[in-house]
N, C-alpha and C positions, 0 to 999 in steps of 0.2 A: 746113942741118939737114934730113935727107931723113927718109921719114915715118917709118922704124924708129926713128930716135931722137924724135920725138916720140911714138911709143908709149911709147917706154922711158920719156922725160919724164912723160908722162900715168902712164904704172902705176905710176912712184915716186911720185908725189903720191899715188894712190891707195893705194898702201903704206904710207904715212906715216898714214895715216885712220881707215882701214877697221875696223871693229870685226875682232877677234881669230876671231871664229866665221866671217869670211867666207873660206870654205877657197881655195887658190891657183888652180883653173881657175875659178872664178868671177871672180876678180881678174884674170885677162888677158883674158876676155871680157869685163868690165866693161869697161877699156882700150878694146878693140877697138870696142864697142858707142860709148863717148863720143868716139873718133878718129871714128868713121865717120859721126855724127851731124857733127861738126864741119865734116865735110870736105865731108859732100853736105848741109848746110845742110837736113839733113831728117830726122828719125824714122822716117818708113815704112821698114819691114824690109827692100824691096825700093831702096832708094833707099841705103839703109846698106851694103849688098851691093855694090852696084856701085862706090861711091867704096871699099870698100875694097880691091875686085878693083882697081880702079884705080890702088890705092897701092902695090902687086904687096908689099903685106905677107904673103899666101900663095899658094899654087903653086892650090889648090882653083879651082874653077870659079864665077860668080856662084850658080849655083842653089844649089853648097854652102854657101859664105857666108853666104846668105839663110836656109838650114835652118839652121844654126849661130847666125845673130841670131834664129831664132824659138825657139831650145833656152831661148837666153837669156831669154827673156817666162814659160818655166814654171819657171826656179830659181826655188826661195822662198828662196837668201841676199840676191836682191837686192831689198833692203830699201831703205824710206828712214831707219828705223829703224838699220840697219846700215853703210848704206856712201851716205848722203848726212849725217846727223846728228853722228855723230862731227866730219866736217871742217867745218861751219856752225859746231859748239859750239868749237870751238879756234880757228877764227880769227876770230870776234867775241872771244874770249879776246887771242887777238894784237894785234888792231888797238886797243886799250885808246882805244874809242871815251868821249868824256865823255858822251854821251845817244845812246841808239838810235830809229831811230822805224820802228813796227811799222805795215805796210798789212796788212788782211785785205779781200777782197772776193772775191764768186761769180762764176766765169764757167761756159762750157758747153763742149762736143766736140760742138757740131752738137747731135742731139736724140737722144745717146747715154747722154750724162755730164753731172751738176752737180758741181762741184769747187768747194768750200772754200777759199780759198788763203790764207797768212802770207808775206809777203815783207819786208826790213828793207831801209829805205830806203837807196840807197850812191852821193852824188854825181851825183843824178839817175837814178839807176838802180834795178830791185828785183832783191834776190836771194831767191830762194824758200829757204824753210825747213821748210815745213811743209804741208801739206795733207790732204779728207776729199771722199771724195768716191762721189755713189750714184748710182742710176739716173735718167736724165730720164724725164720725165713720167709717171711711175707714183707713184702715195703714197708714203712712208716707211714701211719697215717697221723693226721697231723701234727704236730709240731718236728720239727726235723732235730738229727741228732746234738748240735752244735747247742742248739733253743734248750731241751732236755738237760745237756751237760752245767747251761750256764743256769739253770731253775735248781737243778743239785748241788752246787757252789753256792747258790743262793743259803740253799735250805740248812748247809752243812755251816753256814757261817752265823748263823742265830745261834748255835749248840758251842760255841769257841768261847772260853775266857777273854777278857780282854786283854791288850796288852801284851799278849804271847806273842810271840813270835810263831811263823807259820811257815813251813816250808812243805810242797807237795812233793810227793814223788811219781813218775809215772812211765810206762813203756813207750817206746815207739807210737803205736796209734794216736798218743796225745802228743808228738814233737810236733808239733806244728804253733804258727802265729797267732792260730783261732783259739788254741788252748791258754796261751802264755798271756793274750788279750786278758781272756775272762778273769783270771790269776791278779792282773796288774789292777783289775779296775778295783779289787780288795787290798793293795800292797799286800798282798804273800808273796815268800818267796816260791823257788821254784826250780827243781834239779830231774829232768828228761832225759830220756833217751831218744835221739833221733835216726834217722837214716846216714846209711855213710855217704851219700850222696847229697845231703846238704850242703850247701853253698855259703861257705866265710867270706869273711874280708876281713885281713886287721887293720892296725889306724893308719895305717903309709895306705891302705888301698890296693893290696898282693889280693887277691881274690882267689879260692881254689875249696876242691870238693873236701869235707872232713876227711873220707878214708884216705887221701891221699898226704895226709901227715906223719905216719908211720904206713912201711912197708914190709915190715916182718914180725911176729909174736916177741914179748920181750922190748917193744920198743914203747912210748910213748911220746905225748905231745900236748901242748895247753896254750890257748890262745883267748884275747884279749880283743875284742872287737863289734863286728855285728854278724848275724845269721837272715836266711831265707830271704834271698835278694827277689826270686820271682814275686812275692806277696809283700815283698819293703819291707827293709832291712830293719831289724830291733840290735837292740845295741846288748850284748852278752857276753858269756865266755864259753870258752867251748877246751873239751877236755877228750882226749881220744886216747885208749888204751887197748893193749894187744896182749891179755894175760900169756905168758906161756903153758901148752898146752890146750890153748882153745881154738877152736876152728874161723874164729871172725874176731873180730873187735869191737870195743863198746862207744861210742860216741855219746854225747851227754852236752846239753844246753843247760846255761844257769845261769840266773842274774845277780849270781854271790862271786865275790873275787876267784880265778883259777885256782884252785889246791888241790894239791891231792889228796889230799880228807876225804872230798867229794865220790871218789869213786868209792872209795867203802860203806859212805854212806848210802849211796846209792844202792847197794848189797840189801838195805833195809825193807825195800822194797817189795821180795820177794815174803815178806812176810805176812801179805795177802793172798799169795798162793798157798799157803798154808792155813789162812782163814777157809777159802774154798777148798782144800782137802777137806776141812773139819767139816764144812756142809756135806758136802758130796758122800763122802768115802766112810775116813777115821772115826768123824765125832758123830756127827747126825746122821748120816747114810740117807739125804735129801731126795738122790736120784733113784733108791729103790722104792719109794711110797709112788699111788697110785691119783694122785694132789694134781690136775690138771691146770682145772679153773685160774686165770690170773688171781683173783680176787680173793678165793681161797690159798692158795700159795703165798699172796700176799703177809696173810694173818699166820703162817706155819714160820715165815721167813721171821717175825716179830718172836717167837716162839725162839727159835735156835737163834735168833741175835743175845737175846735176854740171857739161854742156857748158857752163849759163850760167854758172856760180862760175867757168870755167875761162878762160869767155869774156872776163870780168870781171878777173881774176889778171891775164891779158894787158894786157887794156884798161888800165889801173893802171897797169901797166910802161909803156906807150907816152904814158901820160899824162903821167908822172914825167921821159920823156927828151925830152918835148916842152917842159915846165915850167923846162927846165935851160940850154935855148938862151938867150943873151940876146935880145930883138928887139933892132931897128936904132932904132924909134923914128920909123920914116916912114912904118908904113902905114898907109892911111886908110880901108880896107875890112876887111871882116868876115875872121878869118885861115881858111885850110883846116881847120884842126883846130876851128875852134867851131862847122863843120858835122856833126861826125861827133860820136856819143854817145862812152860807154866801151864799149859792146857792139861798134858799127859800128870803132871803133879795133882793139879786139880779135880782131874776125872776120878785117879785112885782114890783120893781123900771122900769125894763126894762117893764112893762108894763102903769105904768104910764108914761115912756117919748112916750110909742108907743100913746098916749092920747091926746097930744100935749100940754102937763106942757113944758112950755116956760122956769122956772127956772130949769131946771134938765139938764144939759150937765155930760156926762161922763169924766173921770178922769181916763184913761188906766194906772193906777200903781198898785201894791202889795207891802203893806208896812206892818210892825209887821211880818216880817218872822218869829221872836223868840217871838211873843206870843202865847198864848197855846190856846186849844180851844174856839170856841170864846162866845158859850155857857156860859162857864168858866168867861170868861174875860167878858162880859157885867154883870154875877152876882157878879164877884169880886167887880168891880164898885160902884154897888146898895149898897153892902155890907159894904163897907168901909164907906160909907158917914150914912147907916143904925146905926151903930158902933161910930163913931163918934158924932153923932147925929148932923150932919148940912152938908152943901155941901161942896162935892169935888171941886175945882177951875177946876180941868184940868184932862187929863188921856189922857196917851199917848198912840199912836197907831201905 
């Protein structure tokens, strides 16, 4: 598959999406923008240019390229409103997930930009959905950050199947009553991390600080009652854990019965910190392009959201035809594939159809919404047939 037909691949999926207003030359520079992201694992305009001079998809020169991806940063079609939301709200439709689980957390662009960010958890991975985001280090000017958060829960709830079950997850910054508020007025659920110094009560009315439920690593503790007495009490549970080996402990608000499920699940969460490597660092390399303008970052950020889902689509497909081999049932090390995420699967694939392997066409679905990480799931695999001692026929995905 040489790179003309993965443009063609990419702009049919984008055809298939795109809200109706977003007129046809913005639709093949959209294309063009997320190939080129793909191909030179990077954002910056000038970085976009060159892989796609590379890919001899036009006659143009890099300089022109480069002017032609910077055209693309002052369309106002491209939207995330327009031409990333449509395709997040259809295929969480598709994948007719039994429960979703939502990350929200802040990261930055150096000492540019604070970005707000929504991503749904996918087999160890985040896929972004949503975002807000305004100047570093100057005040807020109008709306304050609470207004913001609860206009992104808004936004992020038009894009949700119905019927799902929702459960957020989030850091410390969101333990509070203002967050768990915004959460109730949609019945989600809802699994935090708070301060140790949060203030319980169980139902006799013992009152006392989180941290103070366990005093050593190795201990835990889970109660049944209400939190944050100063701002009036919400009725909860609360879950306090002291892994051994870690320097602090984890406390954790949730309006789901105590279990300790909860805190593994809560582990999921970091898999938006790996969404922002893949901006920043790994995948797109966000923070080395020279992209100031909010306005313009805005339409770059639509760009690498799109690359990821795309990244992802791949990843999925490679995970599905890894999943379908039998093992032999004799290895006794860790296999190839439970080194590599869905992203890292994905990126190589998308690199060998940029190669021109004629058997590789893409497959735009997300299937195993309810499988677990997929780390997990390709050594559960090995594992069973290891156990067994002979091969699994099948394994679903």
């Amino acid at each position: 598959m040489a790179a003309a037909t993965v443009y063609s691949e990419i702009h049919r999926l984008l055809n298939q999406h795109l809200d109706p207003r977003v007129d046809p030359s913005t639709r093949e520079r959209l294309a063009l923008l997320v190939l080129g992201i793909l191909d030179a694992r990077s954002a910056a305009p000038a970085q976009v240019a060159q892989a796609l001079h590379s890919l001899g998809l036009s006659g143009a020169t890099t300089e022109s390229i480069e002017r032609r991806i910077r055209r693309i940063e002052n369309d106002p079609e491209l939207s995330a409103a327009l031409c990333l939301h449509p395709l997040a709200r259809q295929h969480l439709l598709w994948g007719r997930p039994r429960e979703l689980l939502l990350v929200l957390d802040p990261t930055c662009k150096e000492d540019q930009v604070e970005m707000l960010s929504v991503a749904v958890w996918y087999r160890g991975r985040a896929l972004p959905l949503a975002w807000a985001f305004w100047q570093a280090n100057t005040p807020l000017r109008g709306e304050r950050f609470w207004a913001r958060t609860k206009a992104l829960l808004e936004l992020v709830a038009t894009l949700l199947p119905k019927g799902v079950p929702i459960t957020w997850l989030a850091d410390r910054a969101f333990g509070t009553p203002q967050f768990i508020d915004l959460l109730s007025t949609h019945r989600w659920h809802y699994l935090v991390r708070v301060q140790g110094q949060t203030t319980w009560r169980d139902r006799r009315g013992v009152e006392g600080q989180a941290r103070h439920l366990v005093r050593l690593p190795g201990q835990r503790a889970k109660r049944r009652g209400q939190v944050f007495k100063k701002r009036g009490w919400r009725t909860a549970s609360l879950l306090v854990y002291w892994g051994r080996g870690y320097h602090d402990l984890l406390c954790l608000v949730t309006d789901l019965p105590a279990k300790w499920y909860l805190v593994r699940l809560y582990r999921r969460r970091y898999a938006i910190e790996t969404l922002f490597r893949d901006y920043k660092s790994y995948g797109w390399r966000w923070e080395q392009g020279q992209v100031r303008d909010p306005e313009h970052l805005e339409r770059l950020l639509v760009g690498m959201a799109l690359a990821t889902w795309i990244v992802l689509f791949i990843g999925t497909q490679v995970a599905t035809e890894l999943l379908a081999k039998p093992p032999t049932g004799k290895r006794r090390t860790r296999p190839w594939a439970a080194k590599h995420s869905l992203f890292s699967l994905g990126l190589q694939r998308v690199q060998q159809m940029l190669k021109g392997d004629p058997s590789l066409r893409p497959q735009w679905q997300l299937t195993a919404w309810d499988a677990p990480n997929w780390e997990e799931q390709i050594l559960a695999h090995y594992l069973y047939a290891f156990i067994i001692g002979g091969q699994k026929t099948s394994c679903s995905c």
